[in-house]
BAVO-449996 format. One line per field, with one value per residue (C-alpha): residue in three letters; x negated, z, y. Coordinates in Angstrom, 3 decimals. Layout:
REM residues N
aa <- c(ALA, ...)
east <- c(X, ...)
up <- c(Z, ...)
north <- c(Y, ...)
***
This chain:
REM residues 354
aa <- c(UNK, UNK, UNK, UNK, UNK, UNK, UNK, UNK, UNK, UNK, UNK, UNK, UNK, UNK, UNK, UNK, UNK, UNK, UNK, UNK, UNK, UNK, UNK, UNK, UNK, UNK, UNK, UNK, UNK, UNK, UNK, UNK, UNK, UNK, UNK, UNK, UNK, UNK, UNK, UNK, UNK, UNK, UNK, UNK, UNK, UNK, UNK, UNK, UNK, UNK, UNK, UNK, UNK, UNK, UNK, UNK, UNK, UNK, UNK, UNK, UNK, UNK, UNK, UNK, UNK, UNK, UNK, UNK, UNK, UNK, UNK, UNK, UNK, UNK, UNK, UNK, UNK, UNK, UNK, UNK, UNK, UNK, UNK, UNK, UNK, UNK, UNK, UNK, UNK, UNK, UNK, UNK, UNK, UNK, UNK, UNK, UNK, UNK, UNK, UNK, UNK, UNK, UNK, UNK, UNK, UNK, UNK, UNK, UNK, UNK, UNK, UNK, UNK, UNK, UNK, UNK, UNK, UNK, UNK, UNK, UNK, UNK, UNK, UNK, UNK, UNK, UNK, UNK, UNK, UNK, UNK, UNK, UNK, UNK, UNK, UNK, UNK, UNK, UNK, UNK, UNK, UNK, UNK, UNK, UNK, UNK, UNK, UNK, UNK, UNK, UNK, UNK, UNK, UNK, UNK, UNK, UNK, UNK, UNK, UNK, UNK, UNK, UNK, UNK, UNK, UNK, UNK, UNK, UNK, UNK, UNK, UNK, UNK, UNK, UNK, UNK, UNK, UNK, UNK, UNK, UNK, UNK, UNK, UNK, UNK, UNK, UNK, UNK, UNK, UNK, UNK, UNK, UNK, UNK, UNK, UNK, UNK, UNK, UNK, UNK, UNK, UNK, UNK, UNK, UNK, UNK, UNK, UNK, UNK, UNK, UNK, UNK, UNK, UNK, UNK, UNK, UNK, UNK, UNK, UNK, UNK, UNK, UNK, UNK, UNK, UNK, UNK, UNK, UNK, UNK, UNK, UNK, UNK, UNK, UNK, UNK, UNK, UNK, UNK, UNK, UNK, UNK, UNK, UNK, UNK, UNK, UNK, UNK, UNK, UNK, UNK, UNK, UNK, UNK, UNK, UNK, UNK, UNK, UNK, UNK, UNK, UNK, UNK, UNK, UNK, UNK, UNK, UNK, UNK, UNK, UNK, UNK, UNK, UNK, UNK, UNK, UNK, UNK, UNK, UNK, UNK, UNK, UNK, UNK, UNK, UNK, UNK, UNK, UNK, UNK, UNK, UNK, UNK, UNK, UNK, UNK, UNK, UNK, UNK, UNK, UNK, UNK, UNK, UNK, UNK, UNK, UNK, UNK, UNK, UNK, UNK, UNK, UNK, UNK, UNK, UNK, UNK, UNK, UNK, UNK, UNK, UNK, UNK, UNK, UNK, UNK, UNK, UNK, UNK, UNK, UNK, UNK, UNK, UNK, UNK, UNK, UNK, UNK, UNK, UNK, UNK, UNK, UNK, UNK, UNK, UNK, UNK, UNK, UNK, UNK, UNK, UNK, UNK, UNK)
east <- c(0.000, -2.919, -4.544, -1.117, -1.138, -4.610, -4.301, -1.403, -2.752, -6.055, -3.205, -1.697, -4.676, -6.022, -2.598, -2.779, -6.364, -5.691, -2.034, -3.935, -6.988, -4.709, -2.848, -6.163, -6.950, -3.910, -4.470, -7.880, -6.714, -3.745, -5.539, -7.841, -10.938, -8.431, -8.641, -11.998, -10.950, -10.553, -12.778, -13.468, -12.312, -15.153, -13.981, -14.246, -16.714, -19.788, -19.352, -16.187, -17.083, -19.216, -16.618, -13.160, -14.488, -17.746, -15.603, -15.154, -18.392, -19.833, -16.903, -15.742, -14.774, -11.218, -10.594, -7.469, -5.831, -2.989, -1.406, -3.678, -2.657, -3.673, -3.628, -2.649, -3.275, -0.418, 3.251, 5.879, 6.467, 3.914, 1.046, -1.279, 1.380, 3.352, 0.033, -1.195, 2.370, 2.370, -0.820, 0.592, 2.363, -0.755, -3.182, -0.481, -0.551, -4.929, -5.260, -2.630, -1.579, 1.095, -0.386, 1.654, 1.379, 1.403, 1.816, 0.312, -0.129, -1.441, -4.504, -5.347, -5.702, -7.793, -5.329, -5.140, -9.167, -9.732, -6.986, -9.347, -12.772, -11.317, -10.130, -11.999, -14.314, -12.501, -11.009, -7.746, -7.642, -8.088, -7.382, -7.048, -8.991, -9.415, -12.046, -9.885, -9.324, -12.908, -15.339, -13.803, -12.205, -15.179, -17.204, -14.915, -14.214, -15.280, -13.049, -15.203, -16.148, -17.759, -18.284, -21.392, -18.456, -17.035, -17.919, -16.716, -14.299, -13.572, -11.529, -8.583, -6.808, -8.472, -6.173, -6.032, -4.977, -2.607, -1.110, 2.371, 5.323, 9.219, 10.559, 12.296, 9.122, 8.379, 4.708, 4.541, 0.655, -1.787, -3.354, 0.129, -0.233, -3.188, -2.794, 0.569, -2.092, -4.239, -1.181, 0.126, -2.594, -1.631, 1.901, 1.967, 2.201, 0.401, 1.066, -1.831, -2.188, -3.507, -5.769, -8.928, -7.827, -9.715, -6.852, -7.116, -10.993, -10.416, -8.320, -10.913, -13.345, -10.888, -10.249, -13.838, -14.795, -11.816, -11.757, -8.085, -6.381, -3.172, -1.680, -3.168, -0.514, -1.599, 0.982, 0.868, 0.476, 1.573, 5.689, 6.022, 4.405, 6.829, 9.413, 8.032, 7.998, 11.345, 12.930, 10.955, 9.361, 6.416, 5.317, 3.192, 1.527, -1.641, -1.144, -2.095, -0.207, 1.177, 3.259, 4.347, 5.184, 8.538, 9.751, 8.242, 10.007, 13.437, 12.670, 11.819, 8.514, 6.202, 2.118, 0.533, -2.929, -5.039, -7.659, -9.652, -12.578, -10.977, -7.261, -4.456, -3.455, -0.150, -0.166, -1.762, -0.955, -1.587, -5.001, -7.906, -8.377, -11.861, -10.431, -8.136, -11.471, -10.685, -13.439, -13.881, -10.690, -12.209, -13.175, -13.701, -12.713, -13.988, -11.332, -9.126, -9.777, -10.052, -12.621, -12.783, -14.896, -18.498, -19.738, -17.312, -18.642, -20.004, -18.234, -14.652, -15.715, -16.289, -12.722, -11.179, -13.191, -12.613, -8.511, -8.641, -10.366, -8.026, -4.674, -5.848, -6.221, -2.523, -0.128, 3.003, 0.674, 0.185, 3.674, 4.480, 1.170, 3.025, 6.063, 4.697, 2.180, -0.683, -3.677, -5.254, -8.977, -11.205, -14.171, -16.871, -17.820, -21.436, -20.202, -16.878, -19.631, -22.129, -18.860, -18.599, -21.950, -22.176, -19.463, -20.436, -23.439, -21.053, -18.674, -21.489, -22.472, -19.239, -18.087, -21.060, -19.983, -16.799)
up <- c(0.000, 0.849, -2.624, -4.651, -2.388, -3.205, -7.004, -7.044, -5.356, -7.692, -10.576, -9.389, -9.104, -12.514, -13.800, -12.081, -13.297, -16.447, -16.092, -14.848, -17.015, -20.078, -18.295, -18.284, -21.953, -22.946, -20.535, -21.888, -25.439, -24.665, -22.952, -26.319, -24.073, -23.437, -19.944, -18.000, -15.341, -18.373, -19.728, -23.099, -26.053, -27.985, -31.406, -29.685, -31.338, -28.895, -27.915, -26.542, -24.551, -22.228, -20.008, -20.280, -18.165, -20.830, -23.897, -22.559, -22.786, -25.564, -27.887, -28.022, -31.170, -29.555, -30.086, -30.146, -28.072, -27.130, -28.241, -30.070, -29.566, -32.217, -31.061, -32.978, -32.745, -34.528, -34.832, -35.673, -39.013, -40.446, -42.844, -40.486, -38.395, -41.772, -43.270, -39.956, -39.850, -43.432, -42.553, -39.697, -40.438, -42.345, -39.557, -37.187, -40.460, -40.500, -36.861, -35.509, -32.572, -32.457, -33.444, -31.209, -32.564, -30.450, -30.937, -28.408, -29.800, -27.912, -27.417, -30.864, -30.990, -27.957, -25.920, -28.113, -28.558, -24.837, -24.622, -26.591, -25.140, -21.445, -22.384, -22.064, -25.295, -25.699, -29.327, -27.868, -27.656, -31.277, -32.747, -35.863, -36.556, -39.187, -38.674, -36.795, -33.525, -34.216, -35.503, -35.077, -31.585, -29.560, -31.838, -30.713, -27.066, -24.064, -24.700, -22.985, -26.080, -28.967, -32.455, -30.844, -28.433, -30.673, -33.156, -36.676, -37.994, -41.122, -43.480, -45.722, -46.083, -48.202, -48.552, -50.733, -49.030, -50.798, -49.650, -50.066, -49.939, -49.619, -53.841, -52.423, -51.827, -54.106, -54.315, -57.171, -57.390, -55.042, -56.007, -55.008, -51.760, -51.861, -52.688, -50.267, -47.440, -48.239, -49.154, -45.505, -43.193, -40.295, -41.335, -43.517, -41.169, -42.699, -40.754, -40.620, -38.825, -35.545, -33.847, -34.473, -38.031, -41.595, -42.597, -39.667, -40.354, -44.190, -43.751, -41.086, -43.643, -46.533, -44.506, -44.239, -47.915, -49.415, -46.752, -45.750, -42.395, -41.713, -38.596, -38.352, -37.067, -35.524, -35.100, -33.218, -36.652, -40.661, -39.111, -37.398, -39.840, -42.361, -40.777, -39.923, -43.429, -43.992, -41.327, -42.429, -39.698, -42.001, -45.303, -46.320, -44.722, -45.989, -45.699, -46.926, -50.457, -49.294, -46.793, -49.205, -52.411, -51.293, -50.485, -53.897, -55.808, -54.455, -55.095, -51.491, -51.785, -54.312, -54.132, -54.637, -54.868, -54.194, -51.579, -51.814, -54.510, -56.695, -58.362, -56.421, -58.164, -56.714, -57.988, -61.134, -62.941, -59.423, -59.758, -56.648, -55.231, -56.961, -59.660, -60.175, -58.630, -54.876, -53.120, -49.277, -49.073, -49.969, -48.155, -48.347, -44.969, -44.620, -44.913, -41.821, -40.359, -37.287, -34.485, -31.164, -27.914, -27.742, -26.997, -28.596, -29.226, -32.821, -33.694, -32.649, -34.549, -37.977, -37.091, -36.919, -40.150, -41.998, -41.309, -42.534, -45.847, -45.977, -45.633, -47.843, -50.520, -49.849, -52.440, -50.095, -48.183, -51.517, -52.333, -48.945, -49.302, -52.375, -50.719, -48.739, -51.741, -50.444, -51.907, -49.643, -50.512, -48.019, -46.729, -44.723, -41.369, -41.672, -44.955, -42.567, -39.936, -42.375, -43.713, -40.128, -39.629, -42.741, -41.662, -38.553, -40.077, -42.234, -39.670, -37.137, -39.352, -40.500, -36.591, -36.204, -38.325, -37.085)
north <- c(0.000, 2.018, 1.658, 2.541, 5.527, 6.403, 6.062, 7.945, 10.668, 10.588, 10.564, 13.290, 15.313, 14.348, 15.487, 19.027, 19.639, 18.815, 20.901, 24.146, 23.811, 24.040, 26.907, 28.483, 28.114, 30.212, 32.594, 33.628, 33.501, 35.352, 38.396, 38.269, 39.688, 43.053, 42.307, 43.333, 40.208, 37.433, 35.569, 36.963, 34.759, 32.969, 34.503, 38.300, 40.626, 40.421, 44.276, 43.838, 41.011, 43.122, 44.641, 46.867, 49.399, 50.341, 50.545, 53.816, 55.324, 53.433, 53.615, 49.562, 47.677, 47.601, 51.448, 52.652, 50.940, 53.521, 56.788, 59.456, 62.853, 65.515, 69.179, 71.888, 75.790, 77.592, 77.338, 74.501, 74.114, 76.077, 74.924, 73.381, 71.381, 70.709, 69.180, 67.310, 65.871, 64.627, 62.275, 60.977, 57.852, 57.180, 57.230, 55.558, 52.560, 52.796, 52.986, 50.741, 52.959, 55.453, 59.498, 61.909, 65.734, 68.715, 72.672, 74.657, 78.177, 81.217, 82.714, 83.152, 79.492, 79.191, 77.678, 74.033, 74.412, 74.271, 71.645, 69.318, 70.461, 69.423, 66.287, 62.696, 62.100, 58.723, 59.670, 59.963, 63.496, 65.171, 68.273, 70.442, 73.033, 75.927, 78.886, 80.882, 79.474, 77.115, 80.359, 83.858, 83.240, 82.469, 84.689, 87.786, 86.996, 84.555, 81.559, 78.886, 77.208, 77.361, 74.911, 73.156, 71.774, 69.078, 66.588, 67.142, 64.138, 65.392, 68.164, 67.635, 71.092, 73.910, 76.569, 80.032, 83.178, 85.998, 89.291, 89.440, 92.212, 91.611, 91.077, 94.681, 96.262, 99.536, 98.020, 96.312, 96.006, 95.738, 99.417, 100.538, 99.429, 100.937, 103.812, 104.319, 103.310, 106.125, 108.587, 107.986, 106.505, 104.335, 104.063, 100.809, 97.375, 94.857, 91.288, 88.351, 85.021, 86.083, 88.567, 86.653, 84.989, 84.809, 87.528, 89.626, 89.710, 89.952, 92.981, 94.623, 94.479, 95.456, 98.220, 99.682, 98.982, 100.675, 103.262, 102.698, 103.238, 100.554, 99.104, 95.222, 93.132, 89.845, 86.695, 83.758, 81.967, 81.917, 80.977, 83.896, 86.254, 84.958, 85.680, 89.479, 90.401, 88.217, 90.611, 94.353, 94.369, 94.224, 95.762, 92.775, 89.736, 88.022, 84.384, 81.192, 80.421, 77.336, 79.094, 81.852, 79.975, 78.939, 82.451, 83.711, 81.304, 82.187, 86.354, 86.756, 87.515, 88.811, 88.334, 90.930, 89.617, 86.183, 87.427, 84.349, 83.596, 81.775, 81.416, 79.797, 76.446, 76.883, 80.686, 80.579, 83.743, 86.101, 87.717, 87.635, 91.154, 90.825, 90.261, 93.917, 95.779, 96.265, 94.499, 93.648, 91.587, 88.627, 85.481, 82.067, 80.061, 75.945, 73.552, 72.762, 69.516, 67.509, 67.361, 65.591, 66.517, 66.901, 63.246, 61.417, 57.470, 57.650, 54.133, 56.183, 59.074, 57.104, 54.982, 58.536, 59.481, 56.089, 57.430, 60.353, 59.466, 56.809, 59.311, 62.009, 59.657, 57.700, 58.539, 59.167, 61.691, 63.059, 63.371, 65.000, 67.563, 67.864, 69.304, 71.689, 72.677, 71.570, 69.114, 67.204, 67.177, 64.981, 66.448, 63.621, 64.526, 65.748, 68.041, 69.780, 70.280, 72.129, 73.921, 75.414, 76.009, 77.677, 79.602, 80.686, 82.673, 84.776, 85.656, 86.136, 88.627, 90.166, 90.417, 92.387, 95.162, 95.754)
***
């Protein structure tokens, strides 16, 4: 009786091994390594067997892992958040993780850059950038950053600028305006994109080279300037064209000028500044893009890249830059950061003088 007993017990605990050694085996495979407490699976890539908790810090093959939020410095529904939106079920498709974006306007676009520069360098805090609230802002006051804070991930919005009056304006040309300016100095409102913006710096300099006094109006971004000169409470705005073009085909608007070097291909028949002899008002911003805090684990930074090249070129993206007349033009890392750099120097310069 004894030795039944004692083979059933050995049975028994044979049985329960073998029961919680299996039990085991899913375990590991079903935690895939994501746990830092599992054993990592034997077909995990080696760097994300070394531990949850380093992935962190060194980037980890198993990035992203959870939402990605993309900051943005100007208002809703505007070019920049239009365009940012239109990649976003891309990257969500690319990166497998859900892309969150958020407006936070205000202090001439400082507010969303410092957003980013306090946050983790994980890659899970990005934002979008354009030379205003990344060059001119810290250039013209103490915003507690500057480029050399963040890592370039890569361009993919290069847009014109153009000066624009109500269709019901008497200025038909842009040497009208002009010469109303100089008839009746520090009368005429002219709106731009915000205090420290490529227009707002464009028409400082405009100013001085043509010897014209006019009230600069800054916005919180191209939305609300819009809707300035859509309400008179503006004689003209200079804007990007993408944010005009609507308005001018329904006779709300009429551009008076391109005030970047070249053409707009949305606005092919209006003439650059340059180009009907009233120098100064021309300028040539980098491409707006997306950046991530200084520090940022280089693997993360090319997944983020790798994205972005892969949105620009997808052809619904296309079709919904298309919509908001934009073309989305990819621009690598290293070439958006010389872009700024390059950048920098000029404004550096042109802040100088005013």
């Amino acid at each position: 009786m004894k030795k039944k007993f004692r083979f059933a017990a050995l049975g028994a605990a044979l049985l329960l091994t073998t029961v919680l050694g299996a039990c085991g085996n899913n375990n590991n495979n079903a935690s895939g390594g994501a746990s830092s407490e599992a054993a990592p699976s034997s077909s995990a890539p080696a760097s994300a067997s070394a531990s949850a908790s380093g992935s962190a810090s060194s980037g980890g093959t198993d990035y992203p892992t959870k939402t990605i939020q993309i900051y943005v410095p100007f208002s809703a529904g505007g070019a920049s958040d239009l365009a940012v939106r239109a990649l976003q079920p891309k990257l969500e498709s690319v990166l497998g993780q859900k892309v969150e974006v958020i407006d936070k306007p205000g202090g001439a676009g400082a507010l969303s850059m410092n957003e980013v520069l306090k946050a983790k360098p994980d890659g899970y805090t990005v934002g979008f950038v354009t030379v205003g609230p990344g060059i001119i802002t810290p250039l013209s006051s103490d915003v507690g950053y500057t480029t050399a804070d963040f890592d370039a991930v890569g361009g993919f919005m290069d847009n014109p600028y153009a000066l624009a009056v109500s269709a019901s304006s008497s200025y038909k040309t842009l040497q009208e305006l002009v010469d109303a300016i100089k008839a009746k100095p520090n009368t005429i409102k002219i709106g731009t994109t915000g205090p420290s913006s490529p227009s707002f710096i464009g028409l400082e300099q405009f100013a001085k080279t043509q010897d014209l006094k006019f009230q600069l109006v800054p916005f919180n971004g191209g939305v609300d300037a819009v809707n300035a000169l859509l309400g008179g409470n503006v004689d003209a705005i200079v804007n990007v064209d993408s944010e005009i073009l609507s308005y001018v085909k329904d006779n709300k608007f009429r551009p008076l000028a391109i005030v970047t070097k070249k053409r707009s291909a949305i606005l092919p028949d209006v003439q650059t500044s340059d180009e009907q002899n009233l120098g100064g008002l021309t300028f040539a911003p980098p491409p707006g893009g997306l950046f991530v805090p200084k520090g940022t684990p280089a693997d993360v930074v090319a997944k983020l890249e790798d994205a972005l090249k892969q949105a620009t070129a997808d052809a619904d993206v296309k079709k919904s830059f298309d919509n908001i007349f934009i073309e989305p033009i990819f621009t690598s890392a290293a070439d958006f950061r010389k872009a700024y750099d390059d950048a920098l120097g000029y404004y550096q310069e042109n802040l100088k003088k005013s």
